[in-house]
C-alpha positions as CSV (number, residue, x, y, z in Angstrom):
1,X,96.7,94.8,93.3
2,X,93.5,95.6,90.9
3,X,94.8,97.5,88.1
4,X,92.4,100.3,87.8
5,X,93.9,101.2,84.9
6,X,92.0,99.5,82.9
7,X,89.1,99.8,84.8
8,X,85.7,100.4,82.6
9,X,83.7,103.6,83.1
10,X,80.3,103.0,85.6
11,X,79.6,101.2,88.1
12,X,79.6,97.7,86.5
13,X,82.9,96.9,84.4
14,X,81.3,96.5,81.0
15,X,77.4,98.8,82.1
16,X,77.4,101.9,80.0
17,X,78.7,105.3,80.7
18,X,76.3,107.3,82.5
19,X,76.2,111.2,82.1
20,X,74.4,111.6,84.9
21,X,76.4,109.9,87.4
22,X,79.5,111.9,85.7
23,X,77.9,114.7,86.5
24,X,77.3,114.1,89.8
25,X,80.7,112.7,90.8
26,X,82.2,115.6,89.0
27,X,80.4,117.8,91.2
28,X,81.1,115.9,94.4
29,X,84.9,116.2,93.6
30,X,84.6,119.7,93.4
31,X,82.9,120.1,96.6
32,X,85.2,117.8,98.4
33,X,88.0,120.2,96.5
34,X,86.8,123.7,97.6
35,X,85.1,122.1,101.2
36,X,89.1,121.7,101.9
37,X,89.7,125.2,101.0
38,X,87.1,126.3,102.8
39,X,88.2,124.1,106.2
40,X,91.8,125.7,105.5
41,X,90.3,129.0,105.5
42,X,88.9,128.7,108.9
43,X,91.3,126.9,110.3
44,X,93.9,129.6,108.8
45,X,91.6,132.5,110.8
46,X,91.1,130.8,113.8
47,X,95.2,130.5,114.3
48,X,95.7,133.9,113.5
49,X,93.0,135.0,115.8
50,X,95.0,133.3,118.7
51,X,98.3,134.1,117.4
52,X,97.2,137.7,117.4
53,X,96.0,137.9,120.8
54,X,99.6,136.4,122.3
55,X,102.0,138.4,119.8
56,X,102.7,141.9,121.0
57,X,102.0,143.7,117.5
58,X,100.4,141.3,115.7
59,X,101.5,138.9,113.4
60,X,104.0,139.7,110.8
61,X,104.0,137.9,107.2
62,X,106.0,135.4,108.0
63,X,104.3,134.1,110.6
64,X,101.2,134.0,108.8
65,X,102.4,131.9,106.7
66,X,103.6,129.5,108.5
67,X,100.2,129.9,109.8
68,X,98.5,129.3,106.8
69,X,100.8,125.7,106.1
70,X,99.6,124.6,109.6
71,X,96.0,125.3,108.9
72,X,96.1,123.5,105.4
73,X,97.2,120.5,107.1
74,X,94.4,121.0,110.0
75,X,91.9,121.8,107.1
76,X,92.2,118.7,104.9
77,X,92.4,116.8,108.2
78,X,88.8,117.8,109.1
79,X,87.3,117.5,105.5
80,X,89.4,114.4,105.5
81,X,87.7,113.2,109.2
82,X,83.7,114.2,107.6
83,X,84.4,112.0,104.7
84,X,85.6,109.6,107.2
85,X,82.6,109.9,109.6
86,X,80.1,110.6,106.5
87,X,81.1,107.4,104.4
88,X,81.5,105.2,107.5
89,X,84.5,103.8,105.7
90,X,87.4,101.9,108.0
91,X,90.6,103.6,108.2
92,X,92.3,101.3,106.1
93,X,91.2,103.1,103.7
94,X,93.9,105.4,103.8
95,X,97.0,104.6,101.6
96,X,99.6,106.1,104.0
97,X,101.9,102.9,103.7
98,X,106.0,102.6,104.3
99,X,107.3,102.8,100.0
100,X,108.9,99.6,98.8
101,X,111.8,99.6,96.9
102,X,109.5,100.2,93.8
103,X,107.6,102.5,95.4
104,X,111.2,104.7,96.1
105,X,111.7,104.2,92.3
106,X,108.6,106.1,91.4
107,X,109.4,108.6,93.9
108,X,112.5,109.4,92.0
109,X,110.5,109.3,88.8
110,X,108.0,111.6,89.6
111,X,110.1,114.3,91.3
112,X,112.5,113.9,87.5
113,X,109.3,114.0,86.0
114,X,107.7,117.3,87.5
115,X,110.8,119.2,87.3
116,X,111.3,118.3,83.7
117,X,107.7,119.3,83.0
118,X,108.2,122.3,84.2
119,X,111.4,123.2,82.4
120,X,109.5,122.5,79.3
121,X,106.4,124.3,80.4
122,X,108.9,127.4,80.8
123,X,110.5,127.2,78.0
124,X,107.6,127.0,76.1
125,X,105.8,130.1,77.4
126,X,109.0,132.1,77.2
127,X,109.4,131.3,73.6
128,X,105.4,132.2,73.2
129,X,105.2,134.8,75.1
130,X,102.8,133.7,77.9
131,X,102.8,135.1,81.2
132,X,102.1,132.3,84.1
133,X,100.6,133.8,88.0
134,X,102.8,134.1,91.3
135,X,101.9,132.4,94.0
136,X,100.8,134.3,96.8
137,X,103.5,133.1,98.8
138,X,106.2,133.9,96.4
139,X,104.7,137.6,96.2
140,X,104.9,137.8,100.3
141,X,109.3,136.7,99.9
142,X,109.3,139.3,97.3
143,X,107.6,142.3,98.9
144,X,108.5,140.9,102.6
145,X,111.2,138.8,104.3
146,X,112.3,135.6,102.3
147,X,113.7,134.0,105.0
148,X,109.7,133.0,105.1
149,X,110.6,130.5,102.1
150,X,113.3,128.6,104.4
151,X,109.8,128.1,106.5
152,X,108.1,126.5,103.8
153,X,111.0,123.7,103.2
154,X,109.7,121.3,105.8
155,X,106.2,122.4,105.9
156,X,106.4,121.2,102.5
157,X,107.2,117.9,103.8
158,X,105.6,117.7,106.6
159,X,102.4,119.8,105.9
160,X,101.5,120.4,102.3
161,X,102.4,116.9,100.3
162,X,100.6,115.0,103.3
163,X,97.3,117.2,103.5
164,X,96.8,118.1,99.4
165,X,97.6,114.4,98.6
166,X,95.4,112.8,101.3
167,X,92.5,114.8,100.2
168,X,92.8,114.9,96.5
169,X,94.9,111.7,96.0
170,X,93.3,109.3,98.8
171,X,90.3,110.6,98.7
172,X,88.7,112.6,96.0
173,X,90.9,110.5,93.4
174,X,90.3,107.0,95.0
175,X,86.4,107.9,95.1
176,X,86.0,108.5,91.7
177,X,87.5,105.0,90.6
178,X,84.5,103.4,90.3
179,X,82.8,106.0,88.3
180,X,85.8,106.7,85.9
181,X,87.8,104.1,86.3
182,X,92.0,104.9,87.1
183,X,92.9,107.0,84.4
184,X,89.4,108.9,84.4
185,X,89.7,109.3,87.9
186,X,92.9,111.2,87.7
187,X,91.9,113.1,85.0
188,X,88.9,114.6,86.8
189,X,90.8,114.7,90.3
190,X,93.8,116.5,88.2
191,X,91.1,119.2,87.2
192,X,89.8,119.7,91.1
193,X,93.0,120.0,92.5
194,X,93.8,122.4,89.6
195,X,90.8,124.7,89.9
196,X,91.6,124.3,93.8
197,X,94.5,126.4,93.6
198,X,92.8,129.8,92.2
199,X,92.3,131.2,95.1
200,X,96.4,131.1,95.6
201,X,97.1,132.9,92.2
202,X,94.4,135.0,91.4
203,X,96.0,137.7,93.4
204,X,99.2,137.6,91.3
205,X,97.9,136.7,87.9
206,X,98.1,139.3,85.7
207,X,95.3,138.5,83.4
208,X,92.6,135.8,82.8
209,X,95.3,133.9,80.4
210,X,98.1,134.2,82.8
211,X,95.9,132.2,85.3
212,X,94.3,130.3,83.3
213,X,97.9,129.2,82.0
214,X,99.2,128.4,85.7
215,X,96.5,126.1,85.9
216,X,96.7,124.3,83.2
217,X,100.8,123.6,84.3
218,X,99.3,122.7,87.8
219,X,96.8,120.0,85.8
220,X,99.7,118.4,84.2
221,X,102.2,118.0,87.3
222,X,99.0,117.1,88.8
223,X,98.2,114.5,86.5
224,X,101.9,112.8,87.1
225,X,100.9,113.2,91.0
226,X,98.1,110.7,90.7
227,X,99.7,108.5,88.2
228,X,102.0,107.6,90.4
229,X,99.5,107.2,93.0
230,X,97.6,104.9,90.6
231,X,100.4,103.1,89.9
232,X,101.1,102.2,93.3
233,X,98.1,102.5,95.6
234,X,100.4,104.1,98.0
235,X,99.6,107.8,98.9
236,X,103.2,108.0,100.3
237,X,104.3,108.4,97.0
238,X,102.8,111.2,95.7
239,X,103.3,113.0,99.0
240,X,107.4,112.6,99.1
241,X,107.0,113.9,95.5
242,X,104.7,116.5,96.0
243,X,106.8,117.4,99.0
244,X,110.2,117.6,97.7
245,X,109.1,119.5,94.2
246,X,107.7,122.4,96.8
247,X,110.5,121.9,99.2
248,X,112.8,122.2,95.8
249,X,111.1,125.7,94.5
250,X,110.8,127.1,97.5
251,X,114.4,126.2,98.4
252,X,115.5,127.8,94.8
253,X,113.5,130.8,95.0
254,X,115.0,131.5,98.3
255,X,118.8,131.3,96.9
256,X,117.5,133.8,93.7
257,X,116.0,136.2,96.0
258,X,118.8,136.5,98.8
259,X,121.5,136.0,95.8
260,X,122.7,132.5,97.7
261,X,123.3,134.1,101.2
C-alpha cells in the first residue's frame, strides 16, 4: 500500500503548494461535512413525520432518538450515494474491508488511545477550570428517560461509527489526499468532522468557550480516528473504534445516571 504519509502537498508529488486549490478543497470538505447534516436532518423529519402519524400520541424522546441514529445512517448513505453518482467513482472505492490481524491491533490502539485522551482532556480542564458542552443526547437521558442510552449502544455500532466514518473517513478524508497529502488530509478532515458536530452541542454549551472547547477535544480524538484509517486504508477500523468509544460513553453514562440499576 502507498504510504500517503509522506505524500507531498498538490497534485504532483514535488509541484508547489497551491493556496488556491487549498482553498477550494477546504471548502469542498466542508460542504460534503454539513451536506451530511443536512441529509440527516431530512432524513431525521421525514421518519418522525411517519412515526408520528402511526404512534397514538406522538413520539416520545426516546424514540426520537433512536430516530435520529437511523436517519444519520440514511443521511450519510445519500450524501455518500451523490458523491458516488457525482464522481462516477467504482464502488471499490469504499474501504469497508474484513480487519487483519494488524488491523484488530490498531482497533485496540485507537479505542486505548481515545479513552486516554479523554482522561487527560478532563483532567486538564477540571484543573483549569474549563467548562466542555453536553451533547444533546446526554441532556434528553438527563431531563428524560435514560433507558434511551441503552438504545444508543448498538446504534453506535451499527449506525454512527459506519455512517460518520464512511463520510468523513472514506470520503471527505480520502478525497483530500491528493491535495494535502495523508497527514494534511486528516488534519483538514479532523477540522470538518469537528465543526460538524455544532449543531449537537450548541444547545448545551454554556458559552462560546465551552463549545469551542468540546470541539477542539472532538478534533483531537478525531485526528486519532483518521490516523488509524491512514494507517490502514481500512475504514473498518476507525468505525469499530468510533463505535465502541460511543458504545463505551453511552454505556457509562447510563450506569451514573440510573446509579448501576
Amino acid at each position: 500500500m502507498e504510504d500517503r504519509s509522506t505524500a507531498s502537498l498538490g497534485d504532483g508529488r514535488g509541484d508547489p503548494f497551491s493556496l488556491r486549490q487549498a482553498a477550494k478543497a477546504v471548502s469542498w470538505s466542508l460542504a460534503v461535512g454539513y451536506a451530511g447534516l443536512f441529509a440527516i436532518a431530512i432524513w431525521g423529519s421525514l421518519l418522525a413525520s411517519i412515526a408520528g402519524g402511526l404512534v397514538p400520541g406522538g413520539i416520545g424522546s426516546t424514540m426520537e432518538l433512536a430516530l435520529g441514529a437511523v436517519a444519520l445512517g440514511f443521511g450519510t448513505g445519500t450524501v455518500a450515494l451523490l458523491y458516488f453518482q457525482w464522481t462516477d467513482k467504482p464502488l471499490s472505492y469504499l474501504d469497508f474491508r474484513m480487519p487483519t490481524l494488524r488491523d484488530a491491533g490498531y482497533v485496540v490502539g485507537g479505542v486505548v488511545a481515545l479513552f486516554a485522551l479523554q482522561m487527560l482532556v478532563s483532567v486538564v480542564f477540571t484543573a483549569i477550570g474549563v467548562d466542555v458542552a453536553s451533547h444533546n443526547i446526554e441532556q434528553t437521558a438527563r431531563s428524560g428517560d435514560p433507558t434511551v442510552l441503552l438504545l444508543m449502544i448498538p446504534a453506535s455500532w451499527l449506525l454512527i461509527g459506519p455512517g460518520e466514518e464512511l463520510l468523513y473517513r472514506n470520503i471527505i478524508q480520502k478525497d483530500l489526499y491528493e491535495t494535502f497529502g495523508g497527514r494534511g488530509a486528516v488534519l483538514v478532515g479532523s477540522v470538518a468532522f469537528s465543526l460538524a458536530h455544532i449543531p449537537a452541542y450548541a444547545a448545551g454549551a454554556t458559552s462560546i468557550a465551552a463549545l469551542a472547547s468540546t470541539l477542539a477535544v472532538i478534533l483531537g480524538l478525531s485526528l486519532i480516528l483518521g490516523a488509524t484509517y491512514l494507517a490502514t486504508g481500512n475504514v473498518t477500523v476507525p468505525t469499530l473504534i468510533h463505535g465502541t468509544f460511543d458504545a463505551v460513553v453511552f454505556g457509562a453514562m447510563y450506569l451514573q445516571l440510573t446509579g448501576g440499576a
